[in-house]
N, C-alpha and C positions, 0 to 999 in steps of 0.2 A: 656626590654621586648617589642617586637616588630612584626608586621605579613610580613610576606614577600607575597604579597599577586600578584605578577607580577609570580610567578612560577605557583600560584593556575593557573591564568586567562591563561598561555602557556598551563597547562594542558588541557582543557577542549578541545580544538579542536582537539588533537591527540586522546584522549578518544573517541570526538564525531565521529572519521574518523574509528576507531578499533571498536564499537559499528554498525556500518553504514558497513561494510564489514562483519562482521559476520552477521548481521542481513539478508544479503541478500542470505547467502545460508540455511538456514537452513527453511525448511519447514516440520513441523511434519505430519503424515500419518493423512491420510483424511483431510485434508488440501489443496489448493494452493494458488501461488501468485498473483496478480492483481495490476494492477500502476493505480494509481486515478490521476487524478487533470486537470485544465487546462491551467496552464501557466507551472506549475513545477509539475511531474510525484510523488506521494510519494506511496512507495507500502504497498500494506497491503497484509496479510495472514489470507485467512478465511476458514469458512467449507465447504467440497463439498454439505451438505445436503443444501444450499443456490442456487444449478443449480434447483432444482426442482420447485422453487417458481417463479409464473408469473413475477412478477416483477424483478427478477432478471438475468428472459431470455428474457425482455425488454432490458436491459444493455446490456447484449451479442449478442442483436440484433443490438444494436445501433454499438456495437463495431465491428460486421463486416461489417456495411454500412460503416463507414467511414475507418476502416482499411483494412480489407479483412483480410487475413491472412496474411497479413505481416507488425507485430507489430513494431514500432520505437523502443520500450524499450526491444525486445527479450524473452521477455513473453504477455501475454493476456493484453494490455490497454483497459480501460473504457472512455468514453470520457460524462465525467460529473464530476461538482465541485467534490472536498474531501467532504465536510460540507454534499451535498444531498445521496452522497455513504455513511459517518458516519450514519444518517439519516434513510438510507434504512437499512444497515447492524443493526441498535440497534430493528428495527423494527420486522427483520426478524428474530434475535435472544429470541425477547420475544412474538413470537406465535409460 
């Protein structure tokens, strides 16, 4: 009785690559996309009811000074860590 545990550890990347593609089309209604981070892009999907709050058309102001409209990542990037976007977005969720 024995684990073959070299098949588990192959799976987990093809999983993490088919999880990482689907994840990127599917955005549910009243929803969009947004790419946080500043070395590595990771994206998140929030509500639109979050463009209304000062704070969060701080970010989108920051995000046209430094991008304009012409995103690196092909949608709307935020140019602040993941951790202070986490942060904002838990904030903004419980007021």
């Amino acid at each position: 009785m024995g684990f073959r545990l070299p098949r588990i550890v192959n799976a987990k990347p093809s999983l993490k690559r088919t999880l990482s593609s689907s994840e990127t089309s599917v955005v549910p209604k009243g929803h969009f996309a947004v790419y946080v981070g500043e070395a590595e892009k990771k994206r998140f999907v929030v509500p639109i009811s979050f463009l209304k709050h000062p704070s969060f058309q701080n970010l989108l102001s920051r995000a046209e000074e430094e991008y304009g409209f012409d995103h690196p990542m092909g949608a709307l990037t935020i140019p602040c860590s993941e951790e202070a976007f986490i942060d904002l977005t838990c904030s903004l969720q419980s007021s």
